[in-house]
TIZA-243362 format. One record per residue: residue number from 1; residue in three letters; x, y, z of N, C-alpha, C in turn. Coordinates in nm, 2 decimals. Example, Ala and Ser with C-alpha at 12.3 -4.5 7.8 and 13.67 -1.06 7.14 Angstrom:
BEGIN
SITE	1	ALA	1.32	-0.57	0.78	1.23	-0.45	0.78	1.32	-0.33	0.78
SITE	2	SER	1.28	-0.22	0.71	1.37	-0.11	0.71	1.29	0.00	0.79
This chain:
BEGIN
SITE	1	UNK	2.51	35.43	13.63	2.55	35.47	13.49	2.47	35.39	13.39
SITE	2	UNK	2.46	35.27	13.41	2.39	35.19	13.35	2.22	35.26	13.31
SITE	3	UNK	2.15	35.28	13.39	2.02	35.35	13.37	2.00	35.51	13.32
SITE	4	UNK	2.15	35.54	13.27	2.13	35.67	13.16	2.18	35.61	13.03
SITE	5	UNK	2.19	35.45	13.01	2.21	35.42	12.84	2.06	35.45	12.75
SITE	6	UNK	1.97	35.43	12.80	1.87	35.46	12.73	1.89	35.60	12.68
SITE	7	UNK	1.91	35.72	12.79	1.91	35.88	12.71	2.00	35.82	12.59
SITE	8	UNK	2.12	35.85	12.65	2.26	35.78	12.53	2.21	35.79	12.44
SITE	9	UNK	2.08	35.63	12.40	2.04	35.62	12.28	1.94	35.70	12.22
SITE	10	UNK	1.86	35.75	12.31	1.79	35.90	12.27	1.88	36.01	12.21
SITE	11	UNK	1.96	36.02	12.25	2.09	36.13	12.19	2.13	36.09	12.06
SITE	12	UNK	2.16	35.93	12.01	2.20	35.91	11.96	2.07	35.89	11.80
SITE	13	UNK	1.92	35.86	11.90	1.85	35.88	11.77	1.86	36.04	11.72
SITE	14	UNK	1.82	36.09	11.80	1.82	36.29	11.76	1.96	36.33	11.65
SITE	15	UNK	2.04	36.25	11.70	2.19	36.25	11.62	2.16	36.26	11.51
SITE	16	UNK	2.10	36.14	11.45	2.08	36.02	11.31	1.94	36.14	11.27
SITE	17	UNK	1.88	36.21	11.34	1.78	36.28	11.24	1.86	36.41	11.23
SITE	18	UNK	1.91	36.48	11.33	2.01	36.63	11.26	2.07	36.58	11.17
SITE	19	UNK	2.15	36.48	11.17	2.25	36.43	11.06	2.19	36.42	10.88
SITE	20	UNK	2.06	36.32	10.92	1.98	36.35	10.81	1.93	36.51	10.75
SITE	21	UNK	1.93	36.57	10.82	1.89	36.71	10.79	2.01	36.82	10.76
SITE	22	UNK	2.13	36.74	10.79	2.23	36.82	10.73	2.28	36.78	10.59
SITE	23	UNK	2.23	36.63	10.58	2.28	36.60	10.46	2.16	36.64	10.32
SITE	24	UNK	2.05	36.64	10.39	1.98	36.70	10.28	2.00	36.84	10.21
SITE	25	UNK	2.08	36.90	10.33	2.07	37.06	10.27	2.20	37.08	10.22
SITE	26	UNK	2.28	36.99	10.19	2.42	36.98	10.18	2.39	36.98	9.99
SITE	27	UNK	2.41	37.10	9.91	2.34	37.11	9.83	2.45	37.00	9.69
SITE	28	UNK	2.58	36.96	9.71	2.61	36.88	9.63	2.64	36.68	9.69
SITE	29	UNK	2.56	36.71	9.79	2.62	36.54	9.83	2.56	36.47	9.73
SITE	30	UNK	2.62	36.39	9.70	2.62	36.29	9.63	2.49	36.12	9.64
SITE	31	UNK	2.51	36.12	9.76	2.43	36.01	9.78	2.32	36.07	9.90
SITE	32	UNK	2.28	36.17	9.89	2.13	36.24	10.01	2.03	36.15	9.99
SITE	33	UNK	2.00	36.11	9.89	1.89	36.00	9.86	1.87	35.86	9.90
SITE	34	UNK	2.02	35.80	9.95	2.04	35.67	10.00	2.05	35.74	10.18
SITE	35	UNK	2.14	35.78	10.18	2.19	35.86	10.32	2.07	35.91	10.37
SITE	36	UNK	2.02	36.03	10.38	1.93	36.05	10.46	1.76	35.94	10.54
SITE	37	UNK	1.75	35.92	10.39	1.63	35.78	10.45	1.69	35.62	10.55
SITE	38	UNK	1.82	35.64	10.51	1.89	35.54	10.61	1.92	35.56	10.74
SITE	39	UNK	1.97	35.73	10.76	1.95	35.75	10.88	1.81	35.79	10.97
SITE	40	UNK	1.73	35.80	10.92	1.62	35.81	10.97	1.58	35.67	10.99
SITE	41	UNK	1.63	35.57	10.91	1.54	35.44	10.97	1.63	35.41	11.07
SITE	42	UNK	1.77	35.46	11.11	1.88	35.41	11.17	1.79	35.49	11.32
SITE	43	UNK	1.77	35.57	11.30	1.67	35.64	11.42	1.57	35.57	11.49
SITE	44	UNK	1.53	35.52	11.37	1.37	35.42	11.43	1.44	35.31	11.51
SITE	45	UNK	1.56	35.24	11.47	1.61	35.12	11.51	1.61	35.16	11.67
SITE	46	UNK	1.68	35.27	11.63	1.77	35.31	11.79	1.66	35.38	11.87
SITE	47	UNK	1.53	35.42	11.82	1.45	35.46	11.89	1.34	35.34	12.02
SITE	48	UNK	1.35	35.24	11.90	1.30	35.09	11.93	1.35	35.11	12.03
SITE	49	UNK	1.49	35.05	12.08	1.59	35.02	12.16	1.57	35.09	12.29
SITE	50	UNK	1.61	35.22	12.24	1.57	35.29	12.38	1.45	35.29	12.47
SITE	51	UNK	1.36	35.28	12.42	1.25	35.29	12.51	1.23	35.12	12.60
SITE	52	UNK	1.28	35.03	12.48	1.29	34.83	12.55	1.41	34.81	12.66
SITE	53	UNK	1.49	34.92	12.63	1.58	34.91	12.74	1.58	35.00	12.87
SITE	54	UNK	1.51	35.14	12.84	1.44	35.18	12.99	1.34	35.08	13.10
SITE	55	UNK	1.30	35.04	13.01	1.17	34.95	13.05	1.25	34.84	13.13
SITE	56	UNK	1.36	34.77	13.05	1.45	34.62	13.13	1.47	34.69	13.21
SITE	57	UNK	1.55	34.85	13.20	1.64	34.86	13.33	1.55	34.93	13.41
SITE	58	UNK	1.45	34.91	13.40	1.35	35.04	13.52	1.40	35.18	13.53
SITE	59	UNK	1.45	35.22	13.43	1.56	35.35	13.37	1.40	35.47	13.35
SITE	60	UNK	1.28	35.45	13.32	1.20	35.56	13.25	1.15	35.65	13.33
SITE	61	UNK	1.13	35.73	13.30	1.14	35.87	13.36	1.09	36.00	13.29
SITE	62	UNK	1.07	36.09	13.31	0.96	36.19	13.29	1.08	36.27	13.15
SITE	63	UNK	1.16	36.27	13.25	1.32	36.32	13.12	1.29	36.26	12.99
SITE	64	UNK	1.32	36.12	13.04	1.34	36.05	12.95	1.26	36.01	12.82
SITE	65	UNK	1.14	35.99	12.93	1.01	36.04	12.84	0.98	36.15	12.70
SITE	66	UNK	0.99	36.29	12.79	1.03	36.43	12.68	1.14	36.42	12.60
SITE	67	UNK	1.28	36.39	12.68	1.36	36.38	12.57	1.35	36.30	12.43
SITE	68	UNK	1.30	36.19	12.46	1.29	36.06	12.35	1.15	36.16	12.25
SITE	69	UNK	1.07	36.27	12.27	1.00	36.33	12.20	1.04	36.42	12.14
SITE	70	UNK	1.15	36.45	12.24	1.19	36.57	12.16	1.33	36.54	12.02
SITE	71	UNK	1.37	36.41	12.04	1.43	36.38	11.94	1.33	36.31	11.89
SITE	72	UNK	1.22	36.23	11.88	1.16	36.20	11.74	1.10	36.35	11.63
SITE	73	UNK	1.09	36.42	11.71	1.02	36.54	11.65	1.12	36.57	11.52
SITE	74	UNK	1.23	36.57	11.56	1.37	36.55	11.50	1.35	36.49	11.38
SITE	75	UNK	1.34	36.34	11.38	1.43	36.24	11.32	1.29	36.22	11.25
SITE	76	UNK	1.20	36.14	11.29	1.10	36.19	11.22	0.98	36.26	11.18
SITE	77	UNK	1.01	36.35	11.24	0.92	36.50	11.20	1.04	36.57	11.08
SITE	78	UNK	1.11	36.65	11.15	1.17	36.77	11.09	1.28	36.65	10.97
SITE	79	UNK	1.33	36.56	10.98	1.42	36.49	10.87	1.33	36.48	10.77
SITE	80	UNK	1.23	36.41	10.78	1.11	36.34	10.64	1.14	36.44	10.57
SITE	81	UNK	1.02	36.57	10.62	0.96	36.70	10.56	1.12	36.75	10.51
SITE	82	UNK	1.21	36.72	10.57	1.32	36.84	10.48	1.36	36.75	10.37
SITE	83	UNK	1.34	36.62	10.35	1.36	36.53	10.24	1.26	36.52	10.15
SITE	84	UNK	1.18	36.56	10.21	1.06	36.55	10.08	1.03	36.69	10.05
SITE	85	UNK	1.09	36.78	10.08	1.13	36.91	10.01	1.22	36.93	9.94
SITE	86	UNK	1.32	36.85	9.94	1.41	36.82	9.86	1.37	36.76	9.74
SITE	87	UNK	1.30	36.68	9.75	1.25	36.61	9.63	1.14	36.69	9.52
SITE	88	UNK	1.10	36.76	9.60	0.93	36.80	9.55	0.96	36.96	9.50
SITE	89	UNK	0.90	36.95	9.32	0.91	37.04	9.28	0.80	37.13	9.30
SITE	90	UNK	0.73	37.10	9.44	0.58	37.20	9.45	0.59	37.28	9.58
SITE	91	UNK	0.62	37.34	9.60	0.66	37.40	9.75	0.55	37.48	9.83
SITE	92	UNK	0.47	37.48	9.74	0.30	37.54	9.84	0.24	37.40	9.88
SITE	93	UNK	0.22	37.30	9.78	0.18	37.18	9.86	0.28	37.10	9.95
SITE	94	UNK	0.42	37.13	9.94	0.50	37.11	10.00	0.49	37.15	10.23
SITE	95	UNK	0.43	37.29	10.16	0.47	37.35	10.29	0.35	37.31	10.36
SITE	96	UNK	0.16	37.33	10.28	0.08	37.30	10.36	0.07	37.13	10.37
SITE	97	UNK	0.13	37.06	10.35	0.16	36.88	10.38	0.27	36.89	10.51
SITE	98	UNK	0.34	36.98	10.48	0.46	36.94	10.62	0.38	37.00	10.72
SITE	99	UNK	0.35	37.14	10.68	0.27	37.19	10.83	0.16	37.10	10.86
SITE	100	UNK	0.07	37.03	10.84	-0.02	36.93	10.84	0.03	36.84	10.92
SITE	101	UNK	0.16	36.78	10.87	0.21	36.65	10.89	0.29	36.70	11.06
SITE	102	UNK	0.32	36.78	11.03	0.42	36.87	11.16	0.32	36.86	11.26
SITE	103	UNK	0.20	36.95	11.24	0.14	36.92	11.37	0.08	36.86	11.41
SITE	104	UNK	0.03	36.74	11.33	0.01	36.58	11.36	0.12	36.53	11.42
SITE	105	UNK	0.22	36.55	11.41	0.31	36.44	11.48	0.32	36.53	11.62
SITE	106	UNK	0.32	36.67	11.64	0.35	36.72	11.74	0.21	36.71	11.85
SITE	107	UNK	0.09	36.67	11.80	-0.02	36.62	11.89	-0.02	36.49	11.93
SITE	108	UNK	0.03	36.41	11.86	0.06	36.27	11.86	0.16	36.25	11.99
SITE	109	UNK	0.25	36.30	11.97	0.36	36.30	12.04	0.34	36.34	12.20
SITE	110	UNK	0.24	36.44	12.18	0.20	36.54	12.37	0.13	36.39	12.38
SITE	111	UNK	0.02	36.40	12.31	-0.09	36.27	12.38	-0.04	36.15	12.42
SITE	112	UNK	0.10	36.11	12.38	0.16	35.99	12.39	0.26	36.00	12.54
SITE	113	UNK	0.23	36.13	12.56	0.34	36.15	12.69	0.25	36.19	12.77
SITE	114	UNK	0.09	36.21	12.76	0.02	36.22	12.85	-0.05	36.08	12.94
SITE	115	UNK	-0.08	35.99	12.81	-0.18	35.90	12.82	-0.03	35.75	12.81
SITE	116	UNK	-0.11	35.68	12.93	-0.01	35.52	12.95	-0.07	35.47	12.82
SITE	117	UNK	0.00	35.37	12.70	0.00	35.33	12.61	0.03	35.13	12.63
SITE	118	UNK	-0.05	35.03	12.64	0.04	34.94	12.73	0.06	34.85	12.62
SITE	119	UNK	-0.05	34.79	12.56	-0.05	34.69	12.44	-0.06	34.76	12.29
SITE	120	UNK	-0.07	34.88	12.32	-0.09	34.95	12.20	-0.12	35.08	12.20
SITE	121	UNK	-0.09	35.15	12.08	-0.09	35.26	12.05	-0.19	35.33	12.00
SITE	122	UNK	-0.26	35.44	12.06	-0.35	35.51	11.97	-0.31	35.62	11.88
SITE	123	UNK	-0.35	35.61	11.73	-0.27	35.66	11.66	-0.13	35.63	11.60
SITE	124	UNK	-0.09	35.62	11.46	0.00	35.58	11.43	0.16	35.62	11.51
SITE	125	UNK	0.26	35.60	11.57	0.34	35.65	11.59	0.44	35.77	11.51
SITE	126	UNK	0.49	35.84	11.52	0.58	35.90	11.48	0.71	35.82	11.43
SITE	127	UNK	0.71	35.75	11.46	0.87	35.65	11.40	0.79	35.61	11.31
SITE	128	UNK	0.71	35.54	11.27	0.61	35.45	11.17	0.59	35.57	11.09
SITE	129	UNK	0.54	35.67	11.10	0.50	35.76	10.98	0.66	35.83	10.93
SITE	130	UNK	0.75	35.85	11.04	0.87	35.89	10.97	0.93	35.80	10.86
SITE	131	UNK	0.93	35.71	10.91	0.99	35.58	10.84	0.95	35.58	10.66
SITE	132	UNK	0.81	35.56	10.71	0.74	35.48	10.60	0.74	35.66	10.48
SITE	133	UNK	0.74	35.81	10.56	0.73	35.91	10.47	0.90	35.93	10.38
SITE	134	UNK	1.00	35.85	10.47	1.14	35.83	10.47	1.16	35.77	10.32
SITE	135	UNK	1.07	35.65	10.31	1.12	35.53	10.24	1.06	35.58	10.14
SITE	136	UNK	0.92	35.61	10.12	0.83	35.62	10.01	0.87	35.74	9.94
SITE	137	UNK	0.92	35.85	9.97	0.96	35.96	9.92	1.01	35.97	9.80
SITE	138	UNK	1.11	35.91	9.75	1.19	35.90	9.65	1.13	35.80	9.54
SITE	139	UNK	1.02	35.76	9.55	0.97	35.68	9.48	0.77	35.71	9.47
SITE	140	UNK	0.75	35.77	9.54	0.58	35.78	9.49	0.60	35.90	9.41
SITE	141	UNK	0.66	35.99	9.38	0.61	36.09	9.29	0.56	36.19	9.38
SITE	142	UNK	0.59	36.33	9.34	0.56	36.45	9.44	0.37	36.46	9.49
SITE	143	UNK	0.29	36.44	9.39	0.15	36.47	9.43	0.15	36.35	9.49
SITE	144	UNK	0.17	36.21	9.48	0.10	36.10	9.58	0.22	36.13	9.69
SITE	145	UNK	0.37	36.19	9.75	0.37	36.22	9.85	0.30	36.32	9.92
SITE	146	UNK	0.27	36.38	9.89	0.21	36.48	9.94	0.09	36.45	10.03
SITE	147	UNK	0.04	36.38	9.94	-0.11	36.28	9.96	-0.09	36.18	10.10
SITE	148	UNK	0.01	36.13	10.07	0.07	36.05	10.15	0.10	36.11	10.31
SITE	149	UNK	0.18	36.27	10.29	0.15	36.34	10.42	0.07	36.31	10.52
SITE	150	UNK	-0.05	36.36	10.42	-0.15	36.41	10.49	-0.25	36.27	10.56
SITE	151	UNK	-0.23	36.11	10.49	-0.28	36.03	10.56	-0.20	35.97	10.65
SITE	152	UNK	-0.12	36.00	10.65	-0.02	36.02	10.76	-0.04	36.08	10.87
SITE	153	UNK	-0.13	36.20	10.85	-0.09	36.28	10.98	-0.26	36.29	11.00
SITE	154	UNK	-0.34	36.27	10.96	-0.43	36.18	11.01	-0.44	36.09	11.08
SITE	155	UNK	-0.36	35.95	11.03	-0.35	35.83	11.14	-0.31	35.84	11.26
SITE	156	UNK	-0.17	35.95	11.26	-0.08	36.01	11.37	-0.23	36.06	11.48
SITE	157	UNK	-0.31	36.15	11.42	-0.41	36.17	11.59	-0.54	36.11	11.55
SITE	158	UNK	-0.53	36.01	11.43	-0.66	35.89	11.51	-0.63	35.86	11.63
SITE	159	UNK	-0.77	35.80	11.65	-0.78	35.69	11.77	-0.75	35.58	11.72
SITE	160	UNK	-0.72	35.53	11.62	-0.69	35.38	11.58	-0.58	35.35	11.66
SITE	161	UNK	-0.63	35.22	11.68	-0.49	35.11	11.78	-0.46	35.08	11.70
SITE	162	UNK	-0.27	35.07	11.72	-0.18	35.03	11.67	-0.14	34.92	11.75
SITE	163	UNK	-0.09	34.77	11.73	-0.05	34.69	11.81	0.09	34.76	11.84
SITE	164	UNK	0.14	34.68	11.94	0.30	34.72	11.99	0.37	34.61	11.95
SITE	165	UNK	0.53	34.66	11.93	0.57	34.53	11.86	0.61	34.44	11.97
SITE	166	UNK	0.66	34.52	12.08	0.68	34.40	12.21	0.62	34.48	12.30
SITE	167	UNK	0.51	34.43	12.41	0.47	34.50	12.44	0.48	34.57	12.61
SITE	168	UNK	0.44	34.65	12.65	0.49	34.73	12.78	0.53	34.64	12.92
């Protein structure tokens, strides 16, 4: 039992980005602006987690692997982009920055489940660009997010190394 808490927390990041994505579209909440960027970092927390605790328990697995992608795609793919369409009064540069950003993270993501990653990361991660498109949104202004996307989903399929914060 113990070596399916990792999924758990994979379930539980995917949670924290649907959730984020319901409250954006939730067209009178009140606090979407605090709420959603919170649960998406609340994702990254729990995303951290899961993968350091497959690893303690010798828990990782091919599942486990796709699953944990297929909820970042989520939390930080599809949450950011629907928050920063929320914000942004431009919806053509809206759409060509998400699709941009979309399939940067969705290349990022294959290559990361193809290729062993041990001290470091090639290309920015997906939690790190979620996060950081999470945080910055409500505060750079619609044209420098936008901007912001797109060097984002650039870094996502450089080759630049990323250190790891603890590493494999």
């Amino acid at each position: 039992m113990l070596k399916f808490l990792p999924n758990i927390l994979t379930f539980l990041n995917l949670s924290a980005g649907l959730l984020a994505v319901l409250v954006i579209i939730q067209p009178e909440h009140p606090h979407k602006i605090i709420i959603a960027p919170a649960l998406i970092i609340a994702g990254g927390v729990i995303d951290f987690f899961d993968g350091f605790l497959a690893r303690k328990l010798k828990a990782t697995s091919e599942f486990g692997k796709n699953l944990d992608s297929f909820a970042d795609i989520v939390t930080f793919g599809v949450a950011p982009i629907a928050f920063v369409a929320y914000l942004s009064p431009f919806p053509l540069l809206v759409a060509a920055a998400s699709l941009a950003y979309m399939l940067a993270a969705a290349y990022r993501l294959a290559r990361f489940n193809l290729h062993a990653e041990i001290d470091h990361f090639h290309g920015l991660p997906i939690t790190a660009a979620g996060i950081i498109l999470a945080v910055a949104a409500p505060y750079a202004g619609a044209l420098p997010t936008k901007i912001l996307m797109l060097i984002l989903a650039v870094l996502m399929v450089s080759k630049k190394r990323f250190r790891r914060i603890i590493p494999k």
